[in-house]
N, C-alpha and C positions, 0 to 999 in steps of 0.2 A: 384478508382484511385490508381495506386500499385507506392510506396511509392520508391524514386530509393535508389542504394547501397548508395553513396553520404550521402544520407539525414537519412541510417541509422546509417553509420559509426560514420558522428557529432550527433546523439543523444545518442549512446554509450559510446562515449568518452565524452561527456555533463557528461553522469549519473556516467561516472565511476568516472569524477572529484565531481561533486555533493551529488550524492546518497549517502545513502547506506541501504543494506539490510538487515532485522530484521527477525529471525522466530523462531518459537513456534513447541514445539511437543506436538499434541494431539491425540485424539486416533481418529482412520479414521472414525469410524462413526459419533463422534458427530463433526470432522470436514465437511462433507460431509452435515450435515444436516444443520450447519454454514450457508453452502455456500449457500443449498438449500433456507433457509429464507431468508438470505440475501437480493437474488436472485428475492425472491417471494415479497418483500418490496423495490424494486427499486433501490438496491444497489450492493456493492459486499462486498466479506472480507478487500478486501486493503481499498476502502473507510473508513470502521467500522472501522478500525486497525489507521488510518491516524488520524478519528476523537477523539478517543478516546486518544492517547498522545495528539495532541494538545489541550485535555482539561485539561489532567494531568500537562502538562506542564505550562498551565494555571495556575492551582489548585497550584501546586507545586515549580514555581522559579517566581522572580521578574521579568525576562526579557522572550517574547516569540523569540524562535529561530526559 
């Protein structure tokens, strides 16, 4: 089912009020192989990347955001 303009405009403007975006430079093969295990264990990178603060930020401040 393809998704209308409508419905992607309000999830853009959702994320641009919401979001924001974080990133890393690493070197393309061992991100590529990241993404491959990831991949190969049921996930992706943004999952891993999402889990991983929310644990730091656990670990790290009194209040989760």
């Amino acid at each position: 089912m393809a998704v209308s303009e409508a419905h992607k405009r309000a999830s853009a403007k959702w994320d641009k009020a919401h979001m924001k975006k974080l990133a890393v430079n690493i070197r393309k093969e061992k991100a590529e192989l990241f993404q491959e295990l990831a991949i190969q264990n049921g996930t992706n990178p943004s999952a891993l990347f999402r889990e991983l603060i929310d644990d730091y930020i656990k670990k790290y401040s009194n209040s989760e955001k």
